[in-house]
Backbone as CSV, one residue per row, in Angstrom:
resi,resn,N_x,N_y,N_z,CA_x,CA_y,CA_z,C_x,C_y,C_z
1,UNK,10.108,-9.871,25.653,11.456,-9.976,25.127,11.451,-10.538,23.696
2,UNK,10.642,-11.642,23.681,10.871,-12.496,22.210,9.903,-11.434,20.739
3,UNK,9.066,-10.614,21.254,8.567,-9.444,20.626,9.120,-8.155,20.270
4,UNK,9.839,-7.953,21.039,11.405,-7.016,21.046,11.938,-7.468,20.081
5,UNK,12.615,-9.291,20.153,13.812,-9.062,19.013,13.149,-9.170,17.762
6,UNK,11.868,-9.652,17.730,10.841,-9.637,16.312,10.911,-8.296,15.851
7,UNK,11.089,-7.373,16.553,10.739,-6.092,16.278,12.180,-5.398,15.262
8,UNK,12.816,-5.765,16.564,14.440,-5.269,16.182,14.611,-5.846,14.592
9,UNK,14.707,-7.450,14.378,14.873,-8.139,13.482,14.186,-7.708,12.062
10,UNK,13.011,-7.546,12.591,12.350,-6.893,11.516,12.431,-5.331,10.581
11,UNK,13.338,-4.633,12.101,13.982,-3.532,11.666,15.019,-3.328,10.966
12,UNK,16.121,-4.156,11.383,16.873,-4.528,10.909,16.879,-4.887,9.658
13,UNK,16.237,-5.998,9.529,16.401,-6.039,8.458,16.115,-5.752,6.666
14,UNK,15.397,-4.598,7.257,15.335,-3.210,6.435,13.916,-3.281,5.139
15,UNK,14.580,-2.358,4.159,13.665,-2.615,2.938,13.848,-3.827,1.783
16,UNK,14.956,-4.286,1.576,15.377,-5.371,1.049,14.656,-6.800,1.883
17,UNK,14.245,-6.889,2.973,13.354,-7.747,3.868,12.220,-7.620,3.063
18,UNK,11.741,-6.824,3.406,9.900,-5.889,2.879,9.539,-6.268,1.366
19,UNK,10.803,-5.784,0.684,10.023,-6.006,-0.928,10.577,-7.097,-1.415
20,UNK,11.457,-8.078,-0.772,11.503,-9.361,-1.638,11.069,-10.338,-0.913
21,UNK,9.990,-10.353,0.046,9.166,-11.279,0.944,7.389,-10.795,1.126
22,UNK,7.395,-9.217,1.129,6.251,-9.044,1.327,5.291,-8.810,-0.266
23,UNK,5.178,-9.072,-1.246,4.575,-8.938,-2.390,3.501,-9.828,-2.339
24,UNK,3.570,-10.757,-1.547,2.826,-12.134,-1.898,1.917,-11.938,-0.444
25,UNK,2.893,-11.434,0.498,1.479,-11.263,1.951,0.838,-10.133,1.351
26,UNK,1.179,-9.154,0.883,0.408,-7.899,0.908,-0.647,-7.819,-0.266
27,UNK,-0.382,-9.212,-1.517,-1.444,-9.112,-2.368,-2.591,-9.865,-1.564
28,UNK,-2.544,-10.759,-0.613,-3.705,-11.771,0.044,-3.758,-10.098,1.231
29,UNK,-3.344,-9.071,2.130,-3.891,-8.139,2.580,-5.185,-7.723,1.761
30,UNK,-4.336,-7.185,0.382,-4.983,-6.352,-0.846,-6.356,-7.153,-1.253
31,UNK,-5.617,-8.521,-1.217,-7.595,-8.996,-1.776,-8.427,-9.501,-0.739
32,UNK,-7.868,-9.239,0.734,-9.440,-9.033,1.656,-9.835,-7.681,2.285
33,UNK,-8.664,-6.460,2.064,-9.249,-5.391,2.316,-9.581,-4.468,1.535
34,UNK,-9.270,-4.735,0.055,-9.267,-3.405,-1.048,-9.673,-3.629,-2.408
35,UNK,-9.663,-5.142,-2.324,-10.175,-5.877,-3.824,-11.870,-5.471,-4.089
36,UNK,-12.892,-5.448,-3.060,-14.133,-5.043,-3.289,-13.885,-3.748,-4.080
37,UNK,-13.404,-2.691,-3.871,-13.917,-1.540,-4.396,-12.466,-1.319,-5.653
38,UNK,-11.259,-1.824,-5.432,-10.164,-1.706,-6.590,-9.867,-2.200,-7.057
39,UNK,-11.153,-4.045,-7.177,-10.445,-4.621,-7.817,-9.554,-5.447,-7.714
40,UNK,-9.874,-6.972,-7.884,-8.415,-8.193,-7.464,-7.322,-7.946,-8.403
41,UNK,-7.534,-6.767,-8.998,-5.960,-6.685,-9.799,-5.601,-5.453,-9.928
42,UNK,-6.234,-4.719,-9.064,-6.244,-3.430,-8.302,-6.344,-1.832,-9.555
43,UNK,-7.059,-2.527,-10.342,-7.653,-1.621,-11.563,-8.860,-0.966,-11.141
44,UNK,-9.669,-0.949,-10.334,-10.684,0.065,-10.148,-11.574,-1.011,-10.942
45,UNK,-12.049,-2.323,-10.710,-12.843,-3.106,-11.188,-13.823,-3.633,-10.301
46,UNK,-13.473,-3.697,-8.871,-14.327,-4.457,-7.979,-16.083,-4.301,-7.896
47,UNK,-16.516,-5.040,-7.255,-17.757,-4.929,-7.365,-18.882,-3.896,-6.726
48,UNK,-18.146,-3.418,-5.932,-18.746,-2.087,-5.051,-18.417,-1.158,-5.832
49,UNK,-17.493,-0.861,-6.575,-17.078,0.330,-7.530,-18.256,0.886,-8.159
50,UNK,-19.330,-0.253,-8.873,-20.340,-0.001,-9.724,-21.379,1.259,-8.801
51,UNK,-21.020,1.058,-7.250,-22.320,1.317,-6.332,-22.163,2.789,-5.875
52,UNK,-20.560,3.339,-5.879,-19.861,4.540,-5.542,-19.988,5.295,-6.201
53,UNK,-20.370,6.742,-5.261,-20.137,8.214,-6.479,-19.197,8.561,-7.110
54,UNK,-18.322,7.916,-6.316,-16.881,8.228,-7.212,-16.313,6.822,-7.309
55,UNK,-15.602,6.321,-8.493,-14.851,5.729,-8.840,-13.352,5.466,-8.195
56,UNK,-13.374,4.384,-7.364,-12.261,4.428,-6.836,-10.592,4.790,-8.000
57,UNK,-10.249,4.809,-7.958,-8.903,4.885,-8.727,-8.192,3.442,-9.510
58,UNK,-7.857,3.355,-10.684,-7.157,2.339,-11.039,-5.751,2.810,-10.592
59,UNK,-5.238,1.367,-9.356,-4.050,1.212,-8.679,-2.760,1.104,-9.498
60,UNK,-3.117,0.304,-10.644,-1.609,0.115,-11.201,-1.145,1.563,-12.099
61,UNK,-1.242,2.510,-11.985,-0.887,3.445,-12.506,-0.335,4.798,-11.996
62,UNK,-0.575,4.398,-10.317,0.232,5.208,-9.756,1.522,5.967,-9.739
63,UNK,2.424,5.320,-10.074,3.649,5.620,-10.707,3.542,6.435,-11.759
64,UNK,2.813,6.145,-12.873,2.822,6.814,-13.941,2.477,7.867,-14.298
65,UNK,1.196,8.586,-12.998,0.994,9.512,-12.644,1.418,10.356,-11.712
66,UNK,2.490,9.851,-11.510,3.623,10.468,-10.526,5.331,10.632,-11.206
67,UNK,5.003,11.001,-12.507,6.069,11.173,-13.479,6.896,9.650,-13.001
68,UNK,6.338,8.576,-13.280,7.145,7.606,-13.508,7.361,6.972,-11.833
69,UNK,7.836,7.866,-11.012,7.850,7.255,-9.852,6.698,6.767,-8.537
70,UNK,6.615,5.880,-7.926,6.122,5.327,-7.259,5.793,6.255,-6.233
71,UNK,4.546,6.623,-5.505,4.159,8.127,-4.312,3.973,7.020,-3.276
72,UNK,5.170,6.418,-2.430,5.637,5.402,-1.456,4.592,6.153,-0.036
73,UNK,5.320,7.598,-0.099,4.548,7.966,1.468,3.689,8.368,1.102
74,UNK,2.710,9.144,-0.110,1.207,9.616,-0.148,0.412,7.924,-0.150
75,UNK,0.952,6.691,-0.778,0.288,5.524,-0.506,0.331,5.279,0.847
76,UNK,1.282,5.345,1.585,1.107,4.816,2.837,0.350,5.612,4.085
77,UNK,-0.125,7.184,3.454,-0.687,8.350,4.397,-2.171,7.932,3.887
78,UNK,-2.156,7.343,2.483,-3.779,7.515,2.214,-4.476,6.246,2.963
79,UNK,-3.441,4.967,2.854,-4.076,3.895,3.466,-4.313,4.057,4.824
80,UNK,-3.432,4.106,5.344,-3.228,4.483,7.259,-4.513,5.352,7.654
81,UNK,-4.759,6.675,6.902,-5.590,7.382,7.261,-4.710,8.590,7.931
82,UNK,-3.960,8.493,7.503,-3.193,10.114,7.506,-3.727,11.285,6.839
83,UNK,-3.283,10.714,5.294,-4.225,11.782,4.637,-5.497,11.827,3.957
84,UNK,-6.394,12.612,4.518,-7.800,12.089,3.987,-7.481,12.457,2.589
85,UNK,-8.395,11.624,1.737,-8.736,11.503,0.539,-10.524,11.856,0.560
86,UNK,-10.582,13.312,0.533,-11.467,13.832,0.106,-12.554,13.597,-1.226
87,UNK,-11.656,13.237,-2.488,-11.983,13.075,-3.811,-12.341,11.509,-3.738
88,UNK,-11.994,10.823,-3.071,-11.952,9.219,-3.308,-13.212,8.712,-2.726
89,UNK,-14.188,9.731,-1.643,-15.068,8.837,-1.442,-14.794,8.647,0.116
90,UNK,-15.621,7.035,0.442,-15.632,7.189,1.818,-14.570,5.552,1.736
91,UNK,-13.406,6.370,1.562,-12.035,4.898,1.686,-11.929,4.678,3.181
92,UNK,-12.049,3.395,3.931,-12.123,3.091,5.217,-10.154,3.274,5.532
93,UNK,-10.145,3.511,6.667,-8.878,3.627,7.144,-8.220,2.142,7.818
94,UNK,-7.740,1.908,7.203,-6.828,0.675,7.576,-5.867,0.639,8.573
95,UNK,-5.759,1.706,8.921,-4.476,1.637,9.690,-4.565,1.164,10.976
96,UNK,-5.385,0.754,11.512,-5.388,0.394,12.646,-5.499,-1.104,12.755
97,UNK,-6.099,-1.353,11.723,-6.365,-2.878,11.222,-4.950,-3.512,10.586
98,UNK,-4.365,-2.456,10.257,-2.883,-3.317,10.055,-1.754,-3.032,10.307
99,UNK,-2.285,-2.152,12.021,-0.945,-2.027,12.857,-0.717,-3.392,13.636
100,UNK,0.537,-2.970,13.775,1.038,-4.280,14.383,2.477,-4.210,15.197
101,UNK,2.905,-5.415,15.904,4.291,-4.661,16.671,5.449,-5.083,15.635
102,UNK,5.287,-5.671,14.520,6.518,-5.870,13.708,6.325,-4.322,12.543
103,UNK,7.717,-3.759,12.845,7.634,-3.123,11.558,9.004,-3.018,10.422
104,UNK,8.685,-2.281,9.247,9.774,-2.648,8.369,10.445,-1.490,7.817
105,UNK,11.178,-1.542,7.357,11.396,-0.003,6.850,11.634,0.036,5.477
106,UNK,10.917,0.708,4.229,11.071,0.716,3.360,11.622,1.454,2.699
107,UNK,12.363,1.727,1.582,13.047,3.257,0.884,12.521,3.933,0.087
108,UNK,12.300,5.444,0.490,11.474,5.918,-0.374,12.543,6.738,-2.082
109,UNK,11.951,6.844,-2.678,12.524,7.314,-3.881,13.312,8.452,-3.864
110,UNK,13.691,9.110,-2.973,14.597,9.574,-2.580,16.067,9.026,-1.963
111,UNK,15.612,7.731,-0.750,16.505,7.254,-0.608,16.148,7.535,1.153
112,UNK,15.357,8.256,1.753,15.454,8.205,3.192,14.132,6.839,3.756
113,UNK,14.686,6.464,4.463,13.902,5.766,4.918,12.578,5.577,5.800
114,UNK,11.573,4.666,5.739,9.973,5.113,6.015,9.455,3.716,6.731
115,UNK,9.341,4.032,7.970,9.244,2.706,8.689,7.367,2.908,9.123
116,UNK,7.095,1.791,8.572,5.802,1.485,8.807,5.694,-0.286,9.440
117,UNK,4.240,-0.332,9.701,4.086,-1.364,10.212,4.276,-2.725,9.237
118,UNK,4.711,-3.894,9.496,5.098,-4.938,8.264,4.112,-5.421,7.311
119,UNK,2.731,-5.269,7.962,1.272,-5.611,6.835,1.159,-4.131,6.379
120,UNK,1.335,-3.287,6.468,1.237,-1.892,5.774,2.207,-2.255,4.623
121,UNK,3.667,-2.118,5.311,4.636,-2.489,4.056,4.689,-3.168,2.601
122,UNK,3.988,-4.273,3.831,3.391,-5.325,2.850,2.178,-5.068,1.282
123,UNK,1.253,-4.199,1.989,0.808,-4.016,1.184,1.471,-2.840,-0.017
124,UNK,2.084,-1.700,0.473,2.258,-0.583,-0.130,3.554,-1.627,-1.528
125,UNK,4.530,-2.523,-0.945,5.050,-3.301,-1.889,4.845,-4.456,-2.817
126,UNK,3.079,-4.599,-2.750,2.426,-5.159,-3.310,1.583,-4.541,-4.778
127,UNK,1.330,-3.250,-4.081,0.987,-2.353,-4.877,1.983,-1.703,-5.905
128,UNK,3.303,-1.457,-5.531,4.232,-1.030,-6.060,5.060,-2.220,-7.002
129,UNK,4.587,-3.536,-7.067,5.085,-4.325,-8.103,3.833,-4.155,-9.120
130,UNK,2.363,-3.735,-8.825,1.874,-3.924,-9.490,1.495,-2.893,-10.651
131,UNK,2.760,-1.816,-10.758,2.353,-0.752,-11.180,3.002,-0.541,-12.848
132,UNK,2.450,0.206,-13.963,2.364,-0.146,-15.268,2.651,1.135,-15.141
133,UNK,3.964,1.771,-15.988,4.398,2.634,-16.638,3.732,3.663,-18.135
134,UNK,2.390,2.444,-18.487,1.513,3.339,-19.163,0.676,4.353,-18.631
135,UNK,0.087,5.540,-18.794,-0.401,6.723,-18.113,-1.434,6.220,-17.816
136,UNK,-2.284,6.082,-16.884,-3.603,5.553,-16.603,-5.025,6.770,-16.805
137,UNK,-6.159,6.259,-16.902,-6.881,7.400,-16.957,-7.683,8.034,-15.718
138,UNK,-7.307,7.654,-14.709,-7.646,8.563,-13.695,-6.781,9.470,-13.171
């Protein structure tokens, strides 16, 4: 029951919950599951990067390579392990590691809504503050 209303609550209380609470859990997600290979400032700097055939991607530029807007559900299909990322190498799938029974719902740039688990959220709105409107070079 008391996992239910966590659930509900958490549903409830929508994307405005997610991105003005989760920035700060999802950067401590980001720097124990993704900082080795992208980097603690999610530039494609980390220390395994040097060791990979391919170059993971510099993170903060997502947006910018997405004509300005933020790719909310291709971030949240690539992390989960929805959509393989063929080009990227061998990116481990998280999604199971940061399912959970709370989830949140975030808005995608359209405006319909995208309910994922709350450490997913977490991270994908961690990533999405950290993103620079200059064109990146990957």
């Amino acid at each position: 029951m008391l996992m239910r209303l966590a659930t509900t609550l958490a549903i409830a209380a929508g994307p405005g919950w997610a991105q003005s609470h989760g920035v700060e859990e999802g950067r401590d997600l980001f720097l124990y599951f993704c900082a080795e290979c992208h980097g603690k400032d999610a530039a494609s700097l980390g220390p395994m990067a040097e060791m990979m055939a391919l170059q993971p991607p510099d993170l903060t530029h997502l947006a910018a390579r997405n004509y300005g807007e933020f790719p909310m559900a291709a971030v949240a299909k690539q992390i989960d392990g929805r959509q393989p990322v063929a080009a990227h190498g061998d990116m481990p799938m998280f999604g199971p590691t940061l399912d959970e029974d709370q989830f949140v719902t975030l808005a995608l740039p359209s405006g319909q809504p995208m309910m994922v688990s709350r450490s997913l959220g977490n991270v994908i709105t961690y990533l999405q503050s950290v993103q620079s409107l200059a064109e990146g070079t990957d």
